[in-house]
C-alpha positions as CSV (number, residue, x, y, z in Angstrom):
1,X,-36.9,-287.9,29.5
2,X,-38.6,-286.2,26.6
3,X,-41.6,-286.3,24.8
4,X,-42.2,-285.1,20.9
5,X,-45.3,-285.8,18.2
6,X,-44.2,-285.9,14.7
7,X,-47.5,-284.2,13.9
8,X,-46.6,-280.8,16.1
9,X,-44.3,-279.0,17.7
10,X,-43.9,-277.9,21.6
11,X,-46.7,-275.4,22.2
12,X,-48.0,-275.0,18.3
13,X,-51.5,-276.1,16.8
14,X,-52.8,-279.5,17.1
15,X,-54.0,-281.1,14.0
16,X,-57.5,-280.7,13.7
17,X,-58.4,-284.2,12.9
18,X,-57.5,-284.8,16.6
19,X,-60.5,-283.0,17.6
20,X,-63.7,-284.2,19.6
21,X,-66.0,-283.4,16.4
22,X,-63.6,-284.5,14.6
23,X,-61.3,-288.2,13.8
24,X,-61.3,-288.5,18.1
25,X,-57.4,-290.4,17.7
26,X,-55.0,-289.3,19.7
27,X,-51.9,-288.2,18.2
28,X,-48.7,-290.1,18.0
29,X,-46.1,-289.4,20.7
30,X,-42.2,-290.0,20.4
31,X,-40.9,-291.0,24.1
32,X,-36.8,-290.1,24.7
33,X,-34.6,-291.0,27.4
34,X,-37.0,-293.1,29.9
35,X,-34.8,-293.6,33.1
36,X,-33.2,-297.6,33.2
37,X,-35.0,-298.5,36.7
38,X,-38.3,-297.2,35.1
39,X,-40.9,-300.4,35.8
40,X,-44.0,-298.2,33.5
41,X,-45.2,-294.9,32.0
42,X,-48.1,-292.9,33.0
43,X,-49.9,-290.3,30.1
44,X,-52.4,-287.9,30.8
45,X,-53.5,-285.2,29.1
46,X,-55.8,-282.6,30.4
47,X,-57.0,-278.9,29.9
48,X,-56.3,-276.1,32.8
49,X,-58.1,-273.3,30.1
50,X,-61.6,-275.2,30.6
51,X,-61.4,-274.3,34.2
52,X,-63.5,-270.9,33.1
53,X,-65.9,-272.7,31.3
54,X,-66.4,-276.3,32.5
55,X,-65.3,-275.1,36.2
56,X,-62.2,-277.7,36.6
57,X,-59.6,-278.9,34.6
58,X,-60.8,-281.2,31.9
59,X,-59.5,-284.8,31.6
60,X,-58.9,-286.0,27.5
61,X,-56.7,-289.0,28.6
62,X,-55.1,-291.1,31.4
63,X,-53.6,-293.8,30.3
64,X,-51.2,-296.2,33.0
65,X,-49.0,-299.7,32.8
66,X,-47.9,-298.4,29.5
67,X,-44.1,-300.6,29.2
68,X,-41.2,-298.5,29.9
69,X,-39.7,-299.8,26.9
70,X,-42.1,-297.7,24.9
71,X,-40.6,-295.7,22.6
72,X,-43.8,-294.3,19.9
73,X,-47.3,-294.6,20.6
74,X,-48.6,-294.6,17.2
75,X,-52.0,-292.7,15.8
76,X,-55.4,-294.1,17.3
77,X,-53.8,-296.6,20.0
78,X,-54.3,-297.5,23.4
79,X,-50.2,-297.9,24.6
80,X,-51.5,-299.1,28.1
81,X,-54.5,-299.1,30.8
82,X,-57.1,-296.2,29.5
83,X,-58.8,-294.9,32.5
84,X,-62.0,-292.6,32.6
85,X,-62.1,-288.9,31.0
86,X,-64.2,-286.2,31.7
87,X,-66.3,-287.1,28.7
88,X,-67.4,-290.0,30.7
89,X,-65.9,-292.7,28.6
90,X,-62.5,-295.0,28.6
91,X,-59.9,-294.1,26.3
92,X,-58.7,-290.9,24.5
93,X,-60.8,-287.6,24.1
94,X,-60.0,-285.3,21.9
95,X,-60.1,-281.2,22.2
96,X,-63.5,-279.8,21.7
97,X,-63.0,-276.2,23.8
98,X,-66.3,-273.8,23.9
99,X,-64.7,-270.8,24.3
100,X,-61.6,-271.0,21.3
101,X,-58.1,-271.8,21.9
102,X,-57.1,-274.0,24.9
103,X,-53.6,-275.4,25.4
104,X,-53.5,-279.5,26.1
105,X,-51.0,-281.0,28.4
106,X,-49.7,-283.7,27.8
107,X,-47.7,-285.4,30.7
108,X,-45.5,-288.6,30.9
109,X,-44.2,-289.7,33.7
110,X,-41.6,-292.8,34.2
111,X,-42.7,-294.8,37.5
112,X,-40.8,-297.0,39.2
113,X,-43.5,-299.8,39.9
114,X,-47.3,-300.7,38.2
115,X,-50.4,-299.8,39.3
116,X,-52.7,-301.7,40.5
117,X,-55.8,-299.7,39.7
118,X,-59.5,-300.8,38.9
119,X,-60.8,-299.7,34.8
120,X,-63.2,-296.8,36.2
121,X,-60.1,-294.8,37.7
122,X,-59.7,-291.1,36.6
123,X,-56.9,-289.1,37.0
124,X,-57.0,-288.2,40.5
125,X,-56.7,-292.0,41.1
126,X,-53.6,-292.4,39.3
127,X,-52.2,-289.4,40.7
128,X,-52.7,-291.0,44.0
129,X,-51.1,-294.2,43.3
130,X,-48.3,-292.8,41.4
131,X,-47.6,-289.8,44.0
132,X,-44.1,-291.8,45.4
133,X,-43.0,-293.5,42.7
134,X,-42.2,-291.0,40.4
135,X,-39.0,-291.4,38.9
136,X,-39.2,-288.4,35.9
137,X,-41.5,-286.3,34.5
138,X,-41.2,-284.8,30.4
139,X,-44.2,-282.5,29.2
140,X,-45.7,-281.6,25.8
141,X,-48.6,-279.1,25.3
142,X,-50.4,-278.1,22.6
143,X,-53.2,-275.7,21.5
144,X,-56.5,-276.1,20.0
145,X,-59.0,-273.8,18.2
146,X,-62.8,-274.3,19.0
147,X,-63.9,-275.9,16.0
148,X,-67.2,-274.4,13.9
């Protein structure tokens, strides 16, 4: 399984406009090569760099029950369930780091069922449900500048 933006590569610079202070959209993702038995997707994206400053790993995005048959999530959408971000809100969150450039994961994961979770789950929650029924797992990251 793979997955690309059209808007950066692997490991280089975000787009600022996808910033906090910023537009707040989340980018658009290319999905490759899902696995045929794969009943849903799972996104999240998070920060590991915010650990110094925000004392945990900051959650931008968790998104579940997005169709396996998915093959672009396109510019400012919501592909599936949105779950609760660190910024205490549904939906995506863009970068906004404190301390200059963080690197963003962003992790997809092909499941081989749906998840039955409630609206106010975080990450942890999905991670939970989805712990056994992971079928394949593609990552993207991505950095971002502390913007002035």
């Amino acid at each position: 399984m793979k997955l690309t933006s059209p808007e950066f590569e692997d490991s280089e610079f975000m787009p600022e406009k996808y910033g906090n202070t910023r537009k707040n959209v989340n980018p658009p993702l290319e999905i490759e090569d899902v696995p045929e038995e794969a009943e849903s997707l799972v996104l999240i994206m998070d920060d590991p760099d915010a650990m110094e400053p925000a004392g945990k790993i900051w959650e931008h995005w968790t998104v579940w029950n997005i169709p396996s048959d998915t093959k672009k999530i396109e510019e400012d959408s919501n592909p599936g369930t949105d779950g609760m971000t660190d910024f205490r809100q549904r939906g995506y969150g863009g970068p906004n780091p404190p301390d200059g450039v963080h690197t963003y994961y962003f992790k997809l994961f092909a499941l081989d069922t749906e998840l039955a979770l409630e609206k106010e789950a975080r990450k942890e929650d999905v991670e939970e449900a989805m712990d056994e029924n992971v079928l394949e797992k593609a990552e993207l990251t991505a950095k971002f500048d502390r913007l002035s």
